[in-house]
N, C-alpha and C positions, 0 to 999 in steps of 0.2 A: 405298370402298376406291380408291387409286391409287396406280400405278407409276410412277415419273418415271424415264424411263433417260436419263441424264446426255447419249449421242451423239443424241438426239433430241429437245435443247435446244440454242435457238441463246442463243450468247453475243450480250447488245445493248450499243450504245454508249454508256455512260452521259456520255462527255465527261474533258477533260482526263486521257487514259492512265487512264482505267477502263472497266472495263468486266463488264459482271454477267449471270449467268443464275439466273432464278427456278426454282426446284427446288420440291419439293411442298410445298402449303399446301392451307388452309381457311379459314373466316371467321376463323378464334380464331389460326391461327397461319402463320407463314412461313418458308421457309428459302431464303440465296439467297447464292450465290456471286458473291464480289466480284473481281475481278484488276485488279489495278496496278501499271504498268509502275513503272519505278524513279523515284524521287521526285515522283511523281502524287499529288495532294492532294484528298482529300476533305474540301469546303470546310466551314469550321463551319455547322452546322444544327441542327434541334432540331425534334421531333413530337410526335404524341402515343403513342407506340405504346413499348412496355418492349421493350430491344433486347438480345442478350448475341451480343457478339463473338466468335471462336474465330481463332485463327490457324492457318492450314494449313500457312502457304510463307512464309517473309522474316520481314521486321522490318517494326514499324511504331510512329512517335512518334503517339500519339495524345492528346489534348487535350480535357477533358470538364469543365466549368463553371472552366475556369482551372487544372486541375492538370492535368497534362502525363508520363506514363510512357512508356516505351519496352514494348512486348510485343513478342514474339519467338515463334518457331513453338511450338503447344501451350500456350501463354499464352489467356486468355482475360477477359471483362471483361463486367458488367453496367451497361447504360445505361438509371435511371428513366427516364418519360414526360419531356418539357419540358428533358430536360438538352442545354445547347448542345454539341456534341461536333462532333472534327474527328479528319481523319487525316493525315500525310505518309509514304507507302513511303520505308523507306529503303534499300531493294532490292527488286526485282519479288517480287509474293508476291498471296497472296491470305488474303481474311480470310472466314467463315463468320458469316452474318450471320443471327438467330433473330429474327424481329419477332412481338409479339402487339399487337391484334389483325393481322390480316395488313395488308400497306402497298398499299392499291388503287391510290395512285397508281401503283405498280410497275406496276401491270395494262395491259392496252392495252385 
């Protein structure tokens, strides 16, 4: 069993106006908040880990093997393994990020 109290996680800097903190996981799964300032780009990528978006705060144009939607707060989105996927804030917001298996690189 584990507690994650949100004030006793530090936000880390993941680069270009984002920025994230790891919230509770396991081997099999992970949850982890993302914040990006207003038109901060998470650059296209692709893993191997099944990912489902959530939006908490703002807008964001996101971008996954060439089709391109806009999601908006309470919007949400399932990303297979291998799929290339990006994002652009188009206002500061954050997005609610589920990985399985968990993402070790996150880990320190």
């Amino acid at each position: 069993m584990s507690f994650d109290f949100n004030d006793d996680i530090e936000l880390e800097e993941a680069g270009n106006g984002v920025k994230r903190k790891i919230l509770s996981h396991s081997k099999n799964v992970m949850l982890v908040e993302v914040y990006f300032e207003k038109d901060a780009v998470g650059p296209p990528h692709k893993h191997i880990h099944e990912q489902i978006n959530y939006v908490q705060k703002g807008s964001f144009e996101i971008t996954m093997d060439g089709v391109t939607k806009v999601l908006k707060e309470k919007d949400s989105m399932f990303i297979p393994p291998n799929s290339l996927h990006g994002c652009v804030a188009l206002e500061e917001g954050i997005l609610l990020n589920i990985f399985t298996p968990r993402r070790e690189d996150f880990l320190k």
